[in-house]
Backbone bond lengths (Angstrom), bond angles and torsions (degrees), N, CA, C in turn:
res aa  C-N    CA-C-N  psi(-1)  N-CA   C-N-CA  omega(-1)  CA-C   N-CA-C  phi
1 X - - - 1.443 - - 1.534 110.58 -
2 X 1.191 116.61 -13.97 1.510 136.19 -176.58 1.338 119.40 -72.62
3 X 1.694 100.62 -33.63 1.246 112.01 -168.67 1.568 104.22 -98.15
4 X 0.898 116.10 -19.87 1.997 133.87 -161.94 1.865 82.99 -92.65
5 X 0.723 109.98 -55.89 1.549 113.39 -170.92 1.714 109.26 -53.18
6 X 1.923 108.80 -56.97 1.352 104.86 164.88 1.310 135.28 -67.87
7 X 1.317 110.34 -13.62 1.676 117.14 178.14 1.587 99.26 -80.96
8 X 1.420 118.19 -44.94 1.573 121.81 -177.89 1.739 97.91 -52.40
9 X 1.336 130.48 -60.60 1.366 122.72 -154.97 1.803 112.15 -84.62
10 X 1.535 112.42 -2.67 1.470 125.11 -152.99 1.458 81.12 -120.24
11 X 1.213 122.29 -55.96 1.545 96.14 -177.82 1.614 128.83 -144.22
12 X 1.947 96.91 30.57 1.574 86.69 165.19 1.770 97.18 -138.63
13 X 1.162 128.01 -29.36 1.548 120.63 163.51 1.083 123.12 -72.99
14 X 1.170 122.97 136.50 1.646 137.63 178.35 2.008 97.37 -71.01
15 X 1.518 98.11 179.26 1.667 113.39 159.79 1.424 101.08 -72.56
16 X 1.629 137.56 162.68 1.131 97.08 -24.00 1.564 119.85 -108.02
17 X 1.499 119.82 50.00 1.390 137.10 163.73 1.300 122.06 -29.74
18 X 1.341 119.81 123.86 1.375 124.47 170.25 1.393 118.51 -110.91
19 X 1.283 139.11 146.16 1.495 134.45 154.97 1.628 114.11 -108.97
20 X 1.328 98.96 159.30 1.337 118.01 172.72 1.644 131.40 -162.56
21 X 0.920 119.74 123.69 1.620 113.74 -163.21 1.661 95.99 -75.45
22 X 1.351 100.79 140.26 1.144 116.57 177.97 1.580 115.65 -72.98
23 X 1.424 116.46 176.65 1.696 128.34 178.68 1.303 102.93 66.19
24 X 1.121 122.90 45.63 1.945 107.50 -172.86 1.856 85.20 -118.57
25 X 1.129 97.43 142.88 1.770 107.44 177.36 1.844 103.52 -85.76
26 X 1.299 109.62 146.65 1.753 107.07 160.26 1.824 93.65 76.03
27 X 1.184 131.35 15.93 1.436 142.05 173.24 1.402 118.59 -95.00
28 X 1.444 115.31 79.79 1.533 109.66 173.57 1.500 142.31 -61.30
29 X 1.158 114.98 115.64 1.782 110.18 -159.66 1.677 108.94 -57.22
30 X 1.173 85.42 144.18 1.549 101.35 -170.05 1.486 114.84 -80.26
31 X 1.244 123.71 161.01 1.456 116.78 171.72 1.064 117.79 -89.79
32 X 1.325 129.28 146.33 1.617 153.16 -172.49 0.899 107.05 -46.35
33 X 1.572 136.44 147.32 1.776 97.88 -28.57 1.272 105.48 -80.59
34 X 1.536 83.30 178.42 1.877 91.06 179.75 1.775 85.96 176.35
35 X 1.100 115.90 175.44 1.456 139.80 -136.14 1.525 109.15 -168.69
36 X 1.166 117.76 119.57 1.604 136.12 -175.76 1.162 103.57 -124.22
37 X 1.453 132.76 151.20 1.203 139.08 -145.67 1.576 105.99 -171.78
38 X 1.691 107.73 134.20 1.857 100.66 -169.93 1.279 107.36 -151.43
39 X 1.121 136.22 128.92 1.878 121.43 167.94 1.384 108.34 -59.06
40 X 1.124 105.45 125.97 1.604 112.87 -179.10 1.534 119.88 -93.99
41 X 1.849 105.57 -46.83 1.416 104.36 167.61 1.647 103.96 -142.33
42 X 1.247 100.86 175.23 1.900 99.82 -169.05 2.118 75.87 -140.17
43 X 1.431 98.85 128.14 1.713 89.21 171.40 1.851 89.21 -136.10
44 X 1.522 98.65 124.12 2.002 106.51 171.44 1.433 101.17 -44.23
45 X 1.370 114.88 162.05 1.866 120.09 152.32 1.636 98.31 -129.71
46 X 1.234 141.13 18.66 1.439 138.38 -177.50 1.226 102.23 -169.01
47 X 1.523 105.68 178.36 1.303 122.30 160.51 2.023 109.70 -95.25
48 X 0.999 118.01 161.23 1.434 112.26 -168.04 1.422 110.66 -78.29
49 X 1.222 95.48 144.21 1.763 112.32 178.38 1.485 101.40 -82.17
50 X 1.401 130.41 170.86 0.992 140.71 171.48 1.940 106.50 -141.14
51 X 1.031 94.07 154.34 1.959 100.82 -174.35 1.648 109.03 -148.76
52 X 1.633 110.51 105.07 1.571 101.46 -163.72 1.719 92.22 -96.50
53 X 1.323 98.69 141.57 1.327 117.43 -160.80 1.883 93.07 -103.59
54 X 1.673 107.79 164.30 1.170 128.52 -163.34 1.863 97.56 -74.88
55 X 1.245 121.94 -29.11 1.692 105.48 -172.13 1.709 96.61 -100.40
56 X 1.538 132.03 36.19 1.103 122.61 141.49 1.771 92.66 106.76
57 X 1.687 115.79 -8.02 1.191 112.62 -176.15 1.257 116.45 -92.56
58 X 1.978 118.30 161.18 1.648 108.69 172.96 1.536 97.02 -103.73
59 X 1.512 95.76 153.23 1.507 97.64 135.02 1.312 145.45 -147.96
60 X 1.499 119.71 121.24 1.289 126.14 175.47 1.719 134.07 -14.85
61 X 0.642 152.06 106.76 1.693 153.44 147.23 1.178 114.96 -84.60
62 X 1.221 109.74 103.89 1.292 118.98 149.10 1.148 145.08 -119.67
63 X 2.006 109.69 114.46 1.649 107.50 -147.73 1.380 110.45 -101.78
64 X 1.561 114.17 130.85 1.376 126.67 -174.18 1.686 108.87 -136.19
65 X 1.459 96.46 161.37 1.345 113.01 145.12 1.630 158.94 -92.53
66 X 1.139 106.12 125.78 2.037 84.67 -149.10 1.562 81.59 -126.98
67 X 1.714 80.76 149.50 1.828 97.17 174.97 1.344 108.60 -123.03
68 X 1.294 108.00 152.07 1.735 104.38 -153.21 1.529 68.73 -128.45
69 X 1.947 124.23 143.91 1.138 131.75 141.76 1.393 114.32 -98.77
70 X 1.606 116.11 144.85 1.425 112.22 -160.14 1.512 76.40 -140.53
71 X 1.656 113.71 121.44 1.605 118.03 177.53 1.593 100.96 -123.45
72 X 1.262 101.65 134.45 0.973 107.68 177.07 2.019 135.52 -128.48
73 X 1.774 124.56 124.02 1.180 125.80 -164.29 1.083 109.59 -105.37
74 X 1.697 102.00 162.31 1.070 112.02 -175.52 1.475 126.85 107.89
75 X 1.856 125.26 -174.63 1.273 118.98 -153.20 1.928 64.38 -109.18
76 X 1.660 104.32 135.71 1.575 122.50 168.33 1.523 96.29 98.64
77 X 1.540 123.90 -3.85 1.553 103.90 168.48 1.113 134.79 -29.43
78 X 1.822 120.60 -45.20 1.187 129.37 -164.20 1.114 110.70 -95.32
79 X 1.269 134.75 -2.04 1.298 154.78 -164.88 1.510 99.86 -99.10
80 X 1.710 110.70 -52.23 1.149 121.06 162.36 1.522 128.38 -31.26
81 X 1.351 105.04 -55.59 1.131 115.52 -125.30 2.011 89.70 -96.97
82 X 1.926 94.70 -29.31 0.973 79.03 -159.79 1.726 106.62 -92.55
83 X 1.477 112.81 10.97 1.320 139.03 178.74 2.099 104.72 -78.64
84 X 1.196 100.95 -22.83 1.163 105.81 -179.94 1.341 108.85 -89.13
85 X 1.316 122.17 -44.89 1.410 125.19 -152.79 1.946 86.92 -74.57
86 X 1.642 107.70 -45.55 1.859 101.55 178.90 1.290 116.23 -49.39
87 X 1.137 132.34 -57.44 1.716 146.34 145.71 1.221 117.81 -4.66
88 X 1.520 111.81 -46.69 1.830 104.68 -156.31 1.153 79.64 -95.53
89 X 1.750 139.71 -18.10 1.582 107.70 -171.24 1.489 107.00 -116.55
90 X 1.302 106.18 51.98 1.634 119.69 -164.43 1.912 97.28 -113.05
91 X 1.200 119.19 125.75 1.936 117.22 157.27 1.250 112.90 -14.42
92 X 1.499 113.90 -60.79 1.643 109.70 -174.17 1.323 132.77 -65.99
93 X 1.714 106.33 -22.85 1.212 109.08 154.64 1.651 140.55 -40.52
94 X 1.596 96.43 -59.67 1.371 118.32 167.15 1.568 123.67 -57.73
95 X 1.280 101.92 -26.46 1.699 120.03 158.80 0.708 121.47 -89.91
96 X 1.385 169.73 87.25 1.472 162.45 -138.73 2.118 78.67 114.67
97 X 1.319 148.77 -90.34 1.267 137.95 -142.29 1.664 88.73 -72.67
98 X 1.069 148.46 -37.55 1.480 153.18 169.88 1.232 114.61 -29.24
99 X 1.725 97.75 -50.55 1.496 111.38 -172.23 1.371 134.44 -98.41
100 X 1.619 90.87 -4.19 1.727 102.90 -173.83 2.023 109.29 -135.39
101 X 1.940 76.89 -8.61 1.997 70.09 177.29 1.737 93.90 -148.70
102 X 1.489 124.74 82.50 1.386 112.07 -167.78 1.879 106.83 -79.56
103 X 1.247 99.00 166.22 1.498 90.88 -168.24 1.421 102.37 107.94
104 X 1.991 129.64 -55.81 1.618 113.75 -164.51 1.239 91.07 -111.30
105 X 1.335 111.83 148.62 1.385 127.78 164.18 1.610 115.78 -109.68
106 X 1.183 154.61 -177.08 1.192 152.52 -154.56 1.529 87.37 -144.30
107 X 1.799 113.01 121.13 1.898 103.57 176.80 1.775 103.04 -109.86
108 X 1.350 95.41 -56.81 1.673 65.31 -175.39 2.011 82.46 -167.04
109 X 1.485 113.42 169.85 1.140 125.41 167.41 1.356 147.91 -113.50
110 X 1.419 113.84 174.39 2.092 87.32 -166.93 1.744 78.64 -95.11
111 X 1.524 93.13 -176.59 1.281 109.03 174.12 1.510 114.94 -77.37
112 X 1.177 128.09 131.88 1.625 130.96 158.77 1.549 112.22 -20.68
113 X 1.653 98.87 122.43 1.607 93.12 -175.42 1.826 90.78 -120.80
114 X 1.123 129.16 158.52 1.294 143.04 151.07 1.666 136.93 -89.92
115 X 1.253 131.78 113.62 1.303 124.08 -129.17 1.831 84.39 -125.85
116 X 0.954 126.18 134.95 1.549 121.72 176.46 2.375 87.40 -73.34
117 X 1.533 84.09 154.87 1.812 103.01 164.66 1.347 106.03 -168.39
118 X 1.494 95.06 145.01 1.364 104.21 -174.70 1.231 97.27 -120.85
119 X 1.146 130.55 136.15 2.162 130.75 167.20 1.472 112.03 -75.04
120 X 1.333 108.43 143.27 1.479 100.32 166.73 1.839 146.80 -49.08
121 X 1.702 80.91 3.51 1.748 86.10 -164.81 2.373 85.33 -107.32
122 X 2.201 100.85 16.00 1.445 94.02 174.10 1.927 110.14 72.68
123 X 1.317 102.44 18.69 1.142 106.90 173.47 1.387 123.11 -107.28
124 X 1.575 125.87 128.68 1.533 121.39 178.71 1.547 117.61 -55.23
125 X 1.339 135.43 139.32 1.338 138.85 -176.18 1.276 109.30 -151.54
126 X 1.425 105.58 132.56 1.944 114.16 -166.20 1.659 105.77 -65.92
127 X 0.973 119.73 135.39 1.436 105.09 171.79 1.754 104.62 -155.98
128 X 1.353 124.82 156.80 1.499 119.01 -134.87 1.411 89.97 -165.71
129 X 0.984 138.80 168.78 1.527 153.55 -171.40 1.720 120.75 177.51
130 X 1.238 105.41 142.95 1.765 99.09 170.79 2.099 84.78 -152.85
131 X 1.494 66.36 158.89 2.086 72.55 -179.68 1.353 98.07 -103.27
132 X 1.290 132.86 141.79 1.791 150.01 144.70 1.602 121.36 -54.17
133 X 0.843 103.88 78.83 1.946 103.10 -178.36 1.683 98.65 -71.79
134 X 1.190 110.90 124.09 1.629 116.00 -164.05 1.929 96.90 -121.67
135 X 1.498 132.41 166.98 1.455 125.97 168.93 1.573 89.19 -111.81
136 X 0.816 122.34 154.92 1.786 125.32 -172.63 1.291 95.65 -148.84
137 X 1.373 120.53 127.85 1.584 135.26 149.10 1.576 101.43 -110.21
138 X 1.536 114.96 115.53 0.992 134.23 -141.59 1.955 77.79 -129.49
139 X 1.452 116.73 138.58 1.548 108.42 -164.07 1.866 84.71 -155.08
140 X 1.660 81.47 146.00 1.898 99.04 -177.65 1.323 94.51 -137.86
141 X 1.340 122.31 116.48 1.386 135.09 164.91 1.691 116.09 -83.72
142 X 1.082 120.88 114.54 1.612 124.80 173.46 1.127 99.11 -124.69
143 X 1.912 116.02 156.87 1.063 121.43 135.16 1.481 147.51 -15.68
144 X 1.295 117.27 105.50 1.718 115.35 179.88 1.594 108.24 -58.32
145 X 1.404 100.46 159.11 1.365 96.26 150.64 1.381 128.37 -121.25
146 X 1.300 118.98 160.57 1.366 107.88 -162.85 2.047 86.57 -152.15
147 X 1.224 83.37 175.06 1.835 115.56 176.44 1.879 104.28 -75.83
148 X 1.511 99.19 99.41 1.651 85.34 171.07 1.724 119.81 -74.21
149 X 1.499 105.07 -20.23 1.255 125.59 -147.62 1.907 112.03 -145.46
150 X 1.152 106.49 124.66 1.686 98.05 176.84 1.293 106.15 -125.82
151 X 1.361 119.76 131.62 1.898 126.07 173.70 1.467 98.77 -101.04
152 X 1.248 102.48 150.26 1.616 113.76 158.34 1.517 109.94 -139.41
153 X 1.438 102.78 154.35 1.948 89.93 178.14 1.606 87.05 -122.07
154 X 1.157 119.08 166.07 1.434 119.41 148.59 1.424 122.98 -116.02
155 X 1.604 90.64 130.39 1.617 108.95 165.22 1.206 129.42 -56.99
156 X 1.474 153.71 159.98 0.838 141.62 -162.17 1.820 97.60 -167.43
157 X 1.521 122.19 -9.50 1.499 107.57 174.90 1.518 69.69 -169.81
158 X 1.332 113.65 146.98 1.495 152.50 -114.02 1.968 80.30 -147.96
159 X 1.152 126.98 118.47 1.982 125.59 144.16 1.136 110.77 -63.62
160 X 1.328 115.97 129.32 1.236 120.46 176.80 1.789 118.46 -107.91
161 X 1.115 101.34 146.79 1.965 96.79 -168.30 1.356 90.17 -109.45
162 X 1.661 87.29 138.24 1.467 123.33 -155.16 1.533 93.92 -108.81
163 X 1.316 148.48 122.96 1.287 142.92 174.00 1.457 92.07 -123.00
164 X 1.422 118.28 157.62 1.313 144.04 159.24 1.026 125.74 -151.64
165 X 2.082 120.47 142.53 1.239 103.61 176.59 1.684 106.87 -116.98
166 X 0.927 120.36 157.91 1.629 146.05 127.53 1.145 101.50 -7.09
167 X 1.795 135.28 123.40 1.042 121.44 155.18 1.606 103.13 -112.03
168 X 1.173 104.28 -35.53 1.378 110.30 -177.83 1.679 138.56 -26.24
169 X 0.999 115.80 146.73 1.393 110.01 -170.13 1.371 121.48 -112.07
């Protein structure tokens, strides 16, 4: 969200744009414009890869799809919004997250939707949204495990299997 946030203010919102990830408690809304931002859905495409690394460690991959909603207030919301959605499915996008967040790629976006809002003081306020469909290799490095210790005993006479049959009638 760190990285979606700096790519949003570095190279698709103008001054004087703000972001902020949404759901945070004790977070006072900002003044217009400004832009809130939330993972909406995370969907698997595999079962996880694993990659055992040279100091004895693994690490996990796990490849998904994540949708980022990016809402946006204020007078230029839609302007915003729909300046973002051209952006996220632009080359430079995918260059710029390559280079500063490897692992996500940027796939493609919904169309600009328009959301009615009213403010508490009963006032109309523009507000606009599009979701970020992102590819995410999402990775957990743990400890390997390995053999601290190996026993051996030696054998020295072998059990032997004894079969017999029944002849009887």
């Amino acid at each position: 969200m760190k990285a979606i946030r700096l790519w949003l203010l570095s190279n698709v919102l103008p001054s004087p744009w703000t972001v902020q990830q949404g759901q945070q408690n004790r977070a006072p809304t900002m003044q217009a414009p400004f832009a809130i931002m939330q993972i909406i859905t995370r969907q698997r495409y595999a079962t996880n890869s694993r990659r055992y690394n040279g100091d004895g460690s693994v690490t996990i991959v796990k490849l998904e799809r994540m949708g980022i909603q990016v809402s946006t207030f204020g007078t230029g919301a839609g302007n915003a919004v729909s300046l973002i959605n051209a952006m996220w499915r632009d080359p430079d996008a995918v260059e710029w997250f390559m280079n500063n967040l490897p692992g996500f790629a940027p796939l493609h976006a919904s169309d600009p939707m328009q959301h009615p809002f009213t403010t508490a003081e009963k006032q109309y306020e523009d507000q606009w949204s599009v979701d970020l469909i992102a590819d995410v290799h999402a990775t957990v490095t743990k400890p390997g495990q390995s053999a601290l210790q190996l026993g051996m005993q030696s054998i020295t006479q072998a059990d032997t299997l004894h079969t017999t049959t029944d002849m009887t009638e």
